[in-house]
Steps between C-alpha positions, in 0.01 A plus 500: 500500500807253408328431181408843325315439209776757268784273622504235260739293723426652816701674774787309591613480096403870513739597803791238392488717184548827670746344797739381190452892337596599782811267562611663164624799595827351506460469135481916470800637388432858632414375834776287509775777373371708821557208725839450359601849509483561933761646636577237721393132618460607878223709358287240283262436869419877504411535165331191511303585789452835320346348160283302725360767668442710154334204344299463736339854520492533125290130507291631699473879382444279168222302590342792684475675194375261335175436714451822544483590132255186460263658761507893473556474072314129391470696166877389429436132520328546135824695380815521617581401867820641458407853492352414877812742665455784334135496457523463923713759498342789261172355750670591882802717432509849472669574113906572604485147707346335167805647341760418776340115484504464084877624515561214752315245305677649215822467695446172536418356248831676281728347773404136452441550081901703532635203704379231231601691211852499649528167624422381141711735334783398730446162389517507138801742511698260760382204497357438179712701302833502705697716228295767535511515892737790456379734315280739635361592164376167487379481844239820381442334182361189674348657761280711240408165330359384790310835584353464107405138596301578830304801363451283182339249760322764705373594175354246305420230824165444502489373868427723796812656696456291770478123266861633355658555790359133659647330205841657486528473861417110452733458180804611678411323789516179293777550343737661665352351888631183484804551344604735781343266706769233391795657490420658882498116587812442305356262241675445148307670175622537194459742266272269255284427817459832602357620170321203431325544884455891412303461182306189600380661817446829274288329262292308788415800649410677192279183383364476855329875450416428120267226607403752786572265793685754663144571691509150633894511611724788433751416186798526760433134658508284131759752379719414812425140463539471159863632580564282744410206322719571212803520767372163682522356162854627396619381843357134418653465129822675627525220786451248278770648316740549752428081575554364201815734462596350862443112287697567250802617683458204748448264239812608273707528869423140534589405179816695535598287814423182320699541209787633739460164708491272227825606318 
């Protein structure tokens, strides 16, 4: 059905939501180091071609798992659907390859969590806080802040694993997605715009999920938009600035050449 009835706006909404999620993995900072880190350009098309080909067997190794959780375990519908992989696998592997498959789900997961934990920690110890960018002390210090933050979050969240991830996935995506987006295309931002676009689009997305739209259209599309507005609006007041600015000079030029010609 195009309509289903637990799609309050129905599909196309539904799948512009996800399509813009999706568009945001510019926005990802430990993607994003990865990409910038390749040896060499004349190998961006194989390692393209190789993330392509990854993605797409993990989709679908994803969405296998998925339906066939829902049909040999329906009993985890009622309690926690992410369990459905290792409930699967205590059901049809023999115990060692249970073992082998938790320490690569494990694996996994500790890559992605170390990646963001850096990225952030590199952040606030170069970017944010410049003067401590050389000190390696304070390159541990930070980096254990940030550990204390995300078990603090793991902690006391009270969403599911998977709600967590969807939202921080769509929060960078808003703000830091178009702003990458812009400055790939070579367009001016300034510093005030940039922060002003990164908390508006923060907020938008949180308030988005607070008023639990996010089933209707995933928080990455109004987060996005909202950021893009706020830069389509800058643009607009800063033209107008730049014209009057452009009067001004014209209209003091002429006066300038008048005064010369009459005396």
């Amino acid at each position: 059905s195009l309509n289903p009835p637990n799609l309050a706006w129905g599909v196309l909404p539904f799948a512009m939501g996800w399509l813009f999620s999706g568009l945001g993995v510019v926005g990802q900072p430990h993607i994003m180091v990865r990409v910038m880190a390749i040896d060499s350009e004349d190998n961006l098309n194989l390692a393209n071609n190789l993330r392509s080909v990854t993605f797409l067997i993990n989709f679908l190794t994803a969405m296998t798992i998925g339906l066939t959780g829902r049909v040999l375990i329906p009993e985890l519908m009622a309690g926690d659907p992410e369990t459905a992989l290792p409930y699967l696998a205590l059901e049809l592997l023999p115990v060692a390859l249970v073992g082998v498959m938790l320490a690569g789900l494990f694996a996994g997961t500790i890559s992605t969590a170390d990646s963001q934990i850096l990225s952030c920690s590199a952040a606030l110890n170069r970017d944010i806080f410049p003067a401590t960018a050389n000190s390696y002390n304070w390159a541990k210090l930070w980096t254990l802040a940030m550990t204390v933050v995300v078990v603090a979050i793991a902690i006391f969240a009270n969403n599911n694993v998977f709600a967590l991830v969807i939202f921080s996935w769509s929060a960078l995506a808003s703000s830091l997605g178009p702003l990458l987006v812009l400055r790939v295309w070579q367009q001016p931002v300034g510093v005030p715009v940039a922060i002003a676009m990164m908390f508006v689009s923060i907020a938008t997305a949180f308030i988005w999920v607070e008023l639990k739209l996010s089933d209707a259209v995933n928080e990455a599309l109004p987060g996005i938009a909202a950021a893009m507005t706020v830069y389509l609006i800058s643009r607009v007041f800063s033209s107008g600035r730049k014209a009057n600015t452009v009067d001004f000079v014209a209209e003091v030029g002429n006066r300038s050449r008048e005064g010369g010609t009459e005396g």
